[in-house]
N, C-alpha and C positions, 0 to 999 in steps of 0.2 A: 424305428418309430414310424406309424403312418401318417398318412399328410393328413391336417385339419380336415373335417368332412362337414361341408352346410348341410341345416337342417332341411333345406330346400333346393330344389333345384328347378323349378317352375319356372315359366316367361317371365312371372312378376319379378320372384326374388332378383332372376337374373338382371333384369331391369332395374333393379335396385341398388345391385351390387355395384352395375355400370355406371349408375348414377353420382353413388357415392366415390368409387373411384373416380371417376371424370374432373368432380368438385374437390377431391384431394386433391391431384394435380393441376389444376387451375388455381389453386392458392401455393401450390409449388411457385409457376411461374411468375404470379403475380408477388409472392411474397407477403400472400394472408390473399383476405377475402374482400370485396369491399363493403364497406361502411360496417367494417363486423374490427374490433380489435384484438385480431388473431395474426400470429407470424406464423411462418412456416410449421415449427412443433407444435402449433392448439389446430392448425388444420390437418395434421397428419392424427392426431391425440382426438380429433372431433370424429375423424374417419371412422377410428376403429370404436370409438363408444359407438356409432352409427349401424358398424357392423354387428355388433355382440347386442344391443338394446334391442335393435327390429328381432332378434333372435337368426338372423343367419349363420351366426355362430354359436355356438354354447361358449362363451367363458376356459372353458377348460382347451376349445380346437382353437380358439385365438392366442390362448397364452400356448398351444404347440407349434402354434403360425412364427411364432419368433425365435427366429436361430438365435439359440441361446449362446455357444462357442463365440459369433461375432460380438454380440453383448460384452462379454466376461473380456473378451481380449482389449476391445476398447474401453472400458470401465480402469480393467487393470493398467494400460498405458497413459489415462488418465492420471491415476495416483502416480507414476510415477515422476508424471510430467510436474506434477504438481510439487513433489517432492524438489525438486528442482527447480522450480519459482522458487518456496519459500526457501531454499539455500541459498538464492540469490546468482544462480548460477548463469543463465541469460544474460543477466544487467552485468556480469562483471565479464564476460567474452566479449559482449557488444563494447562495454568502454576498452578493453583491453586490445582490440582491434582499432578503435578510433584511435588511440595515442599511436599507431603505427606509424613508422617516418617516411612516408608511401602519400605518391598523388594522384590527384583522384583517380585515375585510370587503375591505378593498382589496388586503389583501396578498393576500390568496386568489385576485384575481381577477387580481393579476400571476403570482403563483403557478403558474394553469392558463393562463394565456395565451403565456407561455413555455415550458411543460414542450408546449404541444400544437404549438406554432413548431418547437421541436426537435425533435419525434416525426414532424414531418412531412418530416423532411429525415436527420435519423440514429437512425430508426430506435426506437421506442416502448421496446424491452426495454433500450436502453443507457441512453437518458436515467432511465431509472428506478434502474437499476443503479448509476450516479451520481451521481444527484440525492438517492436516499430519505435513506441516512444523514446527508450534509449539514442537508438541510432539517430532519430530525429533531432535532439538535443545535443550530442558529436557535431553531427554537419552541421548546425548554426557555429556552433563556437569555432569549427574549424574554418567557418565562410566558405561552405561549402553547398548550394542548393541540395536540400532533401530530399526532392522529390526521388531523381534517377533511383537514388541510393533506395529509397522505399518500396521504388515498384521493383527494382534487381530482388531487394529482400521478398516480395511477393512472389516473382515468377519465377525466383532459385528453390522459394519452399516448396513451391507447386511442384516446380518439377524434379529436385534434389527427393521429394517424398516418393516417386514414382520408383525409386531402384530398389525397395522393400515392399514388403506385405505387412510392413508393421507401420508403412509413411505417413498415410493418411486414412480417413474412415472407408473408403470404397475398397480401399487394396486389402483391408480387412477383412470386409465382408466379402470380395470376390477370394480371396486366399483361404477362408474358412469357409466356405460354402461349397468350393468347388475342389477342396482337399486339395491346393496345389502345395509343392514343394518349396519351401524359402532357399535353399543355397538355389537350386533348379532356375526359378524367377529373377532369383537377383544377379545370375551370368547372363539371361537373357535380356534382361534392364539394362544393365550395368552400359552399355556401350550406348543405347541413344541417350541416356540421360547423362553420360560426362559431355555425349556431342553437343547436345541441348545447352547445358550449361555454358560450354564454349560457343556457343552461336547466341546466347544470351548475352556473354561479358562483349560480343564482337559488338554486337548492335547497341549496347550504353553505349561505353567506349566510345564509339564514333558519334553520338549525340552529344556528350561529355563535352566533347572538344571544344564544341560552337558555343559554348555555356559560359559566360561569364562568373564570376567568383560572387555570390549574395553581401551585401552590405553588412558592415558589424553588427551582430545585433545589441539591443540595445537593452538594460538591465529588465526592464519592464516585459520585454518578447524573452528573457532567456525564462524569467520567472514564469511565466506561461506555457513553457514547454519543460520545465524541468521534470524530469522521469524520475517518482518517487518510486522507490520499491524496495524490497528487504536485503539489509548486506549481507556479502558475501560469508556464508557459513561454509570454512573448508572440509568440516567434517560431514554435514549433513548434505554436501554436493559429492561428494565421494561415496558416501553409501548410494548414491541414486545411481550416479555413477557405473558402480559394481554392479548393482543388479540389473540395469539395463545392458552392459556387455554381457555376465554372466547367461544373459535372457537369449540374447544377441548367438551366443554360442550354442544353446539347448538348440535355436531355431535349426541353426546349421549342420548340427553333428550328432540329434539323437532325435527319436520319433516319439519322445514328452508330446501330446498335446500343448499345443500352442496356447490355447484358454487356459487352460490347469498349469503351464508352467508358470502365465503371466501371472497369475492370479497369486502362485505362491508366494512370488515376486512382489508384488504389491503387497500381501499380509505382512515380509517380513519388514517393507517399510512402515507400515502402520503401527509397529514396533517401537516406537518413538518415547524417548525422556526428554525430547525438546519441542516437539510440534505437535497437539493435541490433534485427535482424529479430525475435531471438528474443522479447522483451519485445511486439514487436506480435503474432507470434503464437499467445503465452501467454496475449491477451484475444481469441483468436478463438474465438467458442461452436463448438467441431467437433461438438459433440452435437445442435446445431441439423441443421446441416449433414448430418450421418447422419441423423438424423429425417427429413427430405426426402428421402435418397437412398433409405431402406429402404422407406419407403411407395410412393416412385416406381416401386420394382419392384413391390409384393405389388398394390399397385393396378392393376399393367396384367398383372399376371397376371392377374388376375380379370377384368381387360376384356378380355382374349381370349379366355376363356375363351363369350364369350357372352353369362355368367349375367346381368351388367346391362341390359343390351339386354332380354333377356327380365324382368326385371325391371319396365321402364318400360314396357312393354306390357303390362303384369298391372295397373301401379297406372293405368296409360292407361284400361282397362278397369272400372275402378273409379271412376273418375271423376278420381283424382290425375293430374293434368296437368306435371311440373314446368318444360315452359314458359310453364305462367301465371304472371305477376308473383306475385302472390298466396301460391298455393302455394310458389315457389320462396322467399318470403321467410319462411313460416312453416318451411320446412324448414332453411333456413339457421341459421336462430335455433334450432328445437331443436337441431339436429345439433351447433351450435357449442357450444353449453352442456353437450352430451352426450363429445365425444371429445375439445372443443377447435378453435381454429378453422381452424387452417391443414389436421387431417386433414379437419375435414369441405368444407374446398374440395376440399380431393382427391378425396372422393367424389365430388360434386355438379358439378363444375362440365365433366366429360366426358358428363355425362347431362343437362345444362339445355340448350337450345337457345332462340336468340331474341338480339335487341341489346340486352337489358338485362340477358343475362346477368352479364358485367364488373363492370358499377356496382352490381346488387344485391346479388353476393354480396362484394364491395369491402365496402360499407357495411354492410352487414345483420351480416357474419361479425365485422365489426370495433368495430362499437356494441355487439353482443350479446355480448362479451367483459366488459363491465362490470358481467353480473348477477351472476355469483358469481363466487367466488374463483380456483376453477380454470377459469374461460373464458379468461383470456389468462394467457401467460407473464408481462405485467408485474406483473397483480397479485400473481401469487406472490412474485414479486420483490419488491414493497415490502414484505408481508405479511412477508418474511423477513428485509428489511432492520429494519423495526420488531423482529423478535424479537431480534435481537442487538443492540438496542439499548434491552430492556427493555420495549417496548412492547409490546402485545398487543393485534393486531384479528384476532377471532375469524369464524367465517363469517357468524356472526348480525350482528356489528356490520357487515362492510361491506355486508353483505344490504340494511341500514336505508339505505345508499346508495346502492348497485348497482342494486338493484331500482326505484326509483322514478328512477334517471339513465336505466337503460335504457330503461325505459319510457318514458320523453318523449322519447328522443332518436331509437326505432326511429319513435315516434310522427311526431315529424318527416320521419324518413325516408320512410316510406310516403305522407306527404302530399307531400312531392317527387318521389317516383316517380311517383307518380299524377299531378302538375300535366304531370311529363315526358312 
């Protein structure tokens, strides 16, 4: 298939192009635009009608601008994720874990051990999505402060997603764009994200200690946090079940497309005598979805435009390399901390060249989502599960966690690429 092709290639259009990508990613970092009521997807969604309207695209080169394979595969892990909400499968791990006979040290440490098992197979933003509030409602009744427990569940999904190409959105799109291997990626994950995860449980753990036991709560706070959500269905968590191992297995031991295998996968869930389509596709994030498709266009506008290319020849000349390991990993980590991580793969990873591309910006994009708040989707997610449920962790607080997990866990990283 050939790349998208503008109708123009003039100073203006170019101008134009740069314009509108500039203001797509400034509503990246900002998180919208100001005094405009847009999040991230209506700036990403405003981009690409901008592109296709002024006519720098035709319609037909922007719908080829969007790698359709990463679509299908996150679409399809969507349903299945979903399939598993409403079987109630999340809410009944999370309380089946709280009734553990394990104190806190230990329950923290099953805690991120699971939450990072299931981020690596459905996906980092769901298991949070239905984990936080549960967990949150355990630790009250057990007098147990939520918080640790909340950011462990944050920086274990973060980084427990990192050992697949199916964990989170970016390992998607970097594993389907760049035709990498799932068994291949996941021996080369595999060791800094159990080290990660053990340099995660080290650092609660030893703040745990200082922590006094929270007050009983009291009828009026449990009712305020109580985590409503659908019971446990054994049959309908088992089919989800299957087909996510079964999926699990295609990835590893035959060369199915990964989009076509996911995809079959999700039809035969939609196969349903208990859960109507519509219920499955009321928990699909289509705003994820558009975020990918609008950046897919305004991004390869600007790659045909030239301007990167000449770009990487400027900062070539200057001595930035971004096929040095080195360089690409210190860019990976600003950038992700800057716009977020799945835009800055987008930028980055049609301009890095070399075979460590893949794995560095896999890992690097996806540890470095832990330092602050709005580096990944899930932290926001807990962040807002805890507000409606009366809790409050502010930037500063998960800072005092983010900041020193990232750091030993990119630490790691980097001594694994290097032994690589």
């Amino acid at each position: 298939m050939s790349p998208p092709a503008l109708l123009s290639t003039d100073g203006l259009h170019d101008a134009y192009v740069l314009a509108v990508f500039a203001t797509v990613y400034l509503g990246m970092i900002l998180g919208g635009l100001p005094k405009l009521h847009l999040d991230r997807t209506g700036v990403a969604l405003l981009g690409a009608i901008a592109i296709v309207g002024a006519e720098v695209m035709t319609p037909e080169a922007a719908a080829r601008a969007i790698h359709l394979p990463t679509i299908l595969l996150l679409f399809s892990f969507m349903v299945i994720s979903a399939q598993m909400r409403l079987g109630g499968f999340y809410g009944a791990v999370t309380r089946r874990i709280a009734a553990l006979p394990l104190g806190p040290v230990g329950l923290m440490g099953v805690v991120i051990a699971v939450a990072a098992a299931l981020s690596a197979v459905f996906s980092n933003d769901i298991v949070c999505l239905a984990v936080a509030p549960v967990l949150a409602e355990a630790c009250l009744r057990r007098r147990l402060d939520p918080v640790p427990f909340l950011l462990g569940l944050a920086c274990a999904s973060n980084i427990g997603s990192a050992a697949t190409l199916i964990g989170n959105p970016q390992n998607m799109l970097i594993g389907e764009v760049l035709k990498m291997p799932f068994a291949g990626y996941a021996l080369q994950a595999i060791g800094p994200v159990v080290a990660g995860l053990l340099a995660l449980w080290a650092l609660l753990a030893g703040s745990m200690r200082r922590t006094p036991p929270v007050a009983e709560p009291d009828a009026a706070q449990l009712a305020a946090v109580v985590a409503e959500g659908p019971p446990f269905d054994r049959w309908q968590t088992a089919k989800g079940l299957a087909v996510a191992l079964v999926l699990v297995g295609v990835f590893l031991f035959t060369d199915w497309p990964r989009d076509v295998a996911a995809l079959a996968g999700a039809g035969v869930l939609l196969l349903s005598q208990r859960f109507h389509s519509s219920k499955v596709m009321g928990l699909i994030d289509w705003e994820l979805l558009i975020l990918f498709m609008g950046l897919f266009v305004v991004n390869h506008a600007l790659e045909q435009t030239g301007l990167t290319r000449q770009a990487v020849a400027w900062l070539g000349a200057q001595g930035v390399d971004l096929a040095d390991p080195a360089t690409l990993f210190v860019a990976i980590l600003g950038l992700s901390n800057l716009v977020s991580n799945v835009p800055a793969v987008m930028v980055l990873m049609p301009l890095a060249q070399g075979e460590h591309v893949g794995v560095t910006l896999a890992l690097v994009s996806t540890m470095a989502g832990n330092l602050l708040i709005v580096g990944s989707i899930a932290n926001l997610i807990v962040v807002d599960a805890a507000a409606r449920c009366g809790i409050t962790i502010d930037w500063r607080r998960h800072a005092r966690t983010g900041v020193p997990v990232t750091l030993v866990t990119l630490a790691v990283v980097a001594g694994w690429l290097a032994l690589g």
